[in-house]
C-alpha positions, 0 to 999 in steps of 0.5 A: 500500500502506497502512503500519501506524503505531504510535504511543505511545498504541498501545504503551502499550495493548499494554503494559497488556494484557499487564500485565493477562493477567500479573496475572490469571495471578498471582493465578489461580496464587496462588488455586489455590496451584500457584505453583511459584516460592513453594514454591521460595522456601518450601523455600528458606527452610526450608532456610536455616532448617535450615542456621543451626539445624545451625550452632547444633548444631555450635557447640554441640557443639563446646562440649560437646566443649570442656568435656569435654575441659576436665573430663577434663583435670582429673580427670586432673590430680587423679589416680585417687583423684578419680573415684568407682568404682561398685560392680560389679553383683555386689556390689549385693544384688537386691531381692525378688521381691514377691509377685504378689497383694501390695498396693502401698498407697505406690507407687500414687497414688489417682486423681482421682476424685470423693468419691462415687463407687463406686470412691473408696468401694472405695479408701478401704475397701480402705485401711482394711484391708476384703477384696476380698469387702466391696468387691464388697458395699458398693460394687457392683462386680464381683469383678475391680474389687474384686481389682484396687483391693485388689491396689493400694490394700488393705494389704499381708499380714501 
C-alpha cells in the first residue's frame, strides 16, 4: 500500500488556494455590496455616532437646566417687583378688521421682476394711484391680474 506524503511545498499550495477562493469571495461580496459584516460595522458606527451626539444633548441640557435654575434663583432673590407682568389679553385693544378689497401698498414687497415687463408696468401704475380698469388697458392683462396687483400694490381708499 502506497502512503500519501505531504510535504511543505504541498501545504503551502493548499494554503494559497484557499487564500485565493477567500479573496475572490471578498471582493465578489464587496462588488455586489451584500457584505453583511460592513453594514454591521456601518450601523455600528452610526450608532456610536448617535450615542456621543445624545451625550452632547444631555450635557447640554443639563446646562440649560443649570442656568435656569441659576436665573430663577435670582429673580427670586430680587423679589416680585423684578419680573415684568404682561398685560392680560383683555386689556390689549384688537386691531381692525381691514377691509377685504383694501390695498396693502407697505406690507407687500414688489417682486423681482424685470423693468419691462407687463406686470412691473401694472405695479408701478397701480402705485401711482391708476384703477384696476387702466391696468387691464395699458398693460394687457386680464381683469383678475389687474384686481389682484391693485388689491396689493394700488393705494389704499380714501
Amino acid at each position: 500500500m502506497d502512503t500519501i506524503v505531504i510535504t511543505w511545498r504541498e501545504v503551502l499550495l493548499l494554503l494559497v488556494g484557499v487564500l485565493a477562493v477567500y479573496v475572490a469571495e471578498m471582493l465578489l461580496l464587496l462588488r455586489r455590496g451584500s457584505l453583511p459584516g460592513w453594514r454591521f460595522w456601518q450601523r455600528n458606527a452610526q450608532a456610536q455616532a448617535q450615542g456621543r451626539a445624545m451625550m452632547e444633548l444631555r450635557r447640554d441640557v443639563e446646562a440649560l437646566a443649570r442656568e435656569v435654575a441659576a436665573l430663577r434663583e435670582q429673580v427670586r432673590q430680587q423679589g416680585p417687583a423684578a419680573v415684568p407682568v404682561a398685560p392680560s389679553p383683555s386689556a390689549v385693544p384688537a386691531p381692525p378688521s381691514p377691509h377685504p378689497t383694501a390695498a396693502v401698498p407697505s406690507t407687500v414687497p414688489p417682486p423681482n421682476l424685470p423693468p419691462g415687463s407687463a406686470y412691473a408696468e401694472a405695479i408701478r401704475l397701480a402705485r401711482a394711484g391708476y384703477p384696476a380698469a387702466a391696468l387691464v388697458r395699458d398693460c394687457g392683462l386680464s381683469r383678475g391680474e389687474a384686481d389682484l396687483i391693485h388689491a396689493l400694490y394700488g393705494s389704499p381708499p380714501a
